[in-house]
C-alpha positions in Angstrom: -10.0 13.0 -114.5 -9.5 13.2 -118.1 -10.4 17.0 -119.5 -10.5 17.3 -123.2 -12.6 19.5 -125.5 -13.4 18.2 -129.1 -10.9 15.6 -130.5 -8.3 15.9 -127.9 -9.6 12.7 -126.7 -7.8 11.0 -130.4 -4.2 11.7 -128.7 -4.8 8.9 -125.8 -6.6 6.9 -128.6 -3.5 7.0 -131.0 -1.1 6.9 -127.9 -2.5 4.0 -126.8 -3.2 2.2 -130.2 0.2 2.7 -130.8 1.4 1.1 -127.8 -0.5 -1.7 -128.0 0.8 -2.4 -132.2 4.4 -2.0 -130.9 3.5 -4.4 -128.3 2.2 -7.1 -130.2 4.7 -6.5 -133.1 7.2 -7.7 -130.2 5.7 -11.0 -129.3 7.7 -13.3 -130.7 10.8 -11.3 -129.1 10.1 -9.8 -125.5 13.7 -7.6 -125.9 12.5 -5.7 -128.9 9.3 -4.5 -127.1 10.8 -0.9 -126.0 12.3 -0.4 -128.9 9.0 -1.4 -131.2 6.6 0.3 -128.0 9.1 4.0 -128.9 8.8 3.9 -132.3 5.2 3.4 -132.5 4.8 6.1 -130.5 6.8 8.1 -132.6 5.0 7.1 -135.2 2.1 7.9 -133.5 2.9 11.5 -132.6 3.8 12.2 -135.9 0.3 11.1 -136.5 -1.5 13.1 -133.9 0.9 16.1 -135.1 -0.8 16.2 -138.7 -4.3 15.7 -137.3 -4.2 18.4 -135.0 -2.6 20.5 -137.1 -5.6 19.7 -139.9 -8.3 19.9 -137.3 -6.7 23.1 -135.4 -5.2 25.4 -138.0 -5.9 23.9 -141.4 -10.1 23.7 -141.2 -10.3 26.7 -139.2 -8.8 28.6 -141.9 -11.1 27.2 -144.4 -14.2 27.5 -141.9 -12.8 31.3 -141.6 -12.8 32.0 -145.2 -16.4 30.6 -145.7 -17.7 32.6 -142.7 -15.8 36.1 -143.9 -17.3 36.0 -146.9 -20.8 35.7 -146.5 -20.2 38.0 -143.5 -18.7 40.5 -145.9 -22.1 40.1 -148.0 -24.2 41.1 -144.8 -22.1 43.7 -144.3 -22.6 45.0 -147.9 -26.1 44.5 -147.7 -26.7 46.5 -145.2 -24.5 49.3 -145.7 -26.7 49.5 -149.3 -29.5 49.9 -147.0 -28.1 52.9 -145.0 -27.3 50.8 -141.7 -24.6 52.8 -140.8 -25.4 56.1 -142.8 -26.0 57.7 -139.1 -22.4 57.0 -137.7 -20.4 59.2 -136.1 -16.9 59.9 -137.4 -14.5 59.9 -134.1 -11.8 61.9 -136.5 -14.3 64.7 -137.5 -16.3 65.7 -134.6 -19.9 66.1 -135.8 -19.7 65.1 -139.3 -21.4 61.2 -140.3 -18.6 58.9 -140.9 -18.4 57.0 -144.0 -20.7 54.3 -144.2 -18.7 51.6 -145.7 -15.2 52.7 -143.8 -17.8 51.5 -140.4 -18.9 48.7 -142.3 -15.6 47.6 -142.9 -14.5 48.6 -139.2 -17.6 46.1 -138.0 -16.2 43.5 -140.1 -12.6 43.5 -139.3 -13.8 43.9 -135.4 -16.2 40.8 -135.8 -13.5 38.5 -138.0 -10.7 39.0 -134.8 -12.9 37.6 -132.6 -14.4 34.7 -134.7 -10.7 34.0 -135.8 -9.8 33.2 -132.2 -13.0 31.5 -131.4 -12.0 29.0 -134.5 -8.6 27.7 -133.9 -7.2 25.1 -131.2 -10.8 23.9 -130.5 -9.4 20.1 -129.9 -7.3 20.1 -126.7 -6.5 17.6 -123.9 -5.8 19.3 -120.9 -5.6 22.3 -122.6 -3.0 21.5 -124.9 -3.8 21.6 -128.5 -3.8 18.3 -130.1 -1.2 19.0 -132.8 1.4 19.8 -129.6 0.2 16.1 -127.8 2.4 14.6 -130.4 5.4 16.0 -130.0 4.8 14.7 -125.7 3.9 11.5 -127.6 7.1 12.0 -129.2 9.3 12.2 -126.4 7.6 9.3 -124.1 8.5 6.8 -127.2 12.0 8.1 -126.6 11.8 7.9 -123.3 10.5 4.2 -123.3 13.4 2.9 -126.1 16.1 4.9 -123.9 14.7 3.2 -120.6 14.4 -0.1 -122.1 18.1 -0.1 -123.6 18.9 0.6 -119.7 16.7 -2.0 -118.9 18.3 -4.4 -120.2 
């Protein structure tokens, strides 16, 4: 069974694409096929390293940034309209906090969360995808080092 959660499913797509080019890259010479099967899958990992890396850490960022802004107009919004004029300060026992020091407090509160919530959303078995192609990687090098074995 094959668990993966948005475009982790890319890294056995690109593993296996690669595999197959090295494959038929060696058909003329059946000897060079582990070494041409390895490097493609080097290749490939190198590959699947810059994807997940944009799709992981890279858009999230910019998704972030979108999000925290219009957030931070809400937040504005409604501390204009006295949405947190009623608040509590837990420093100065009954006295009203400042309204846009609790505004800012809901904010930073709300961004951890969404922050988290954003990044490493492509996986396969729970590995994020940028980290598939270093294993990619090292089965290339496994392959070339078995196949110079091999004979």
């Amino acid at each position: 069974m094959i668990i993966w959660r948005g475009w982790g499913i890319l890294a056995i797509l690109i593993g296996g694409a690669a595999a197959g080019l090295g494959a038929a890259m060696s058909v003329g010479n059946r000897a060079l096929t582990p070494i041409l099967v390895g490097l493609m899958l080097i290749a490939g990992g190198v590959g699947t390293w810059f994807l997940g890396n944009h799709l992981n850490q890279k858009k999230p960022i910019a998704e972030f940034d979108s999000w925290y802004a219009r957030r931070r107009d809400e937040v504005a919004a409604q501390v204009r309209g006295g949405a947190y004029h009623n608040v509590a300060d837990p420093q100065r026992p009954g006295q009203a906090a400042d309204p846009w020091a609790v505004g800012e407090y809901v904010l930073q509160q709300e961004s951890a969360k969404v922050r988290a919530a954003l990044t490493n959303r492509h996986s396969l078995f729970f590995i994020p995808l940028q980290y598939l192609g270093f294993v990619m990687g090292a089965i290339g090098i496994v392959v070339m080092v078995a196949g110079l074995f091999r004979g």
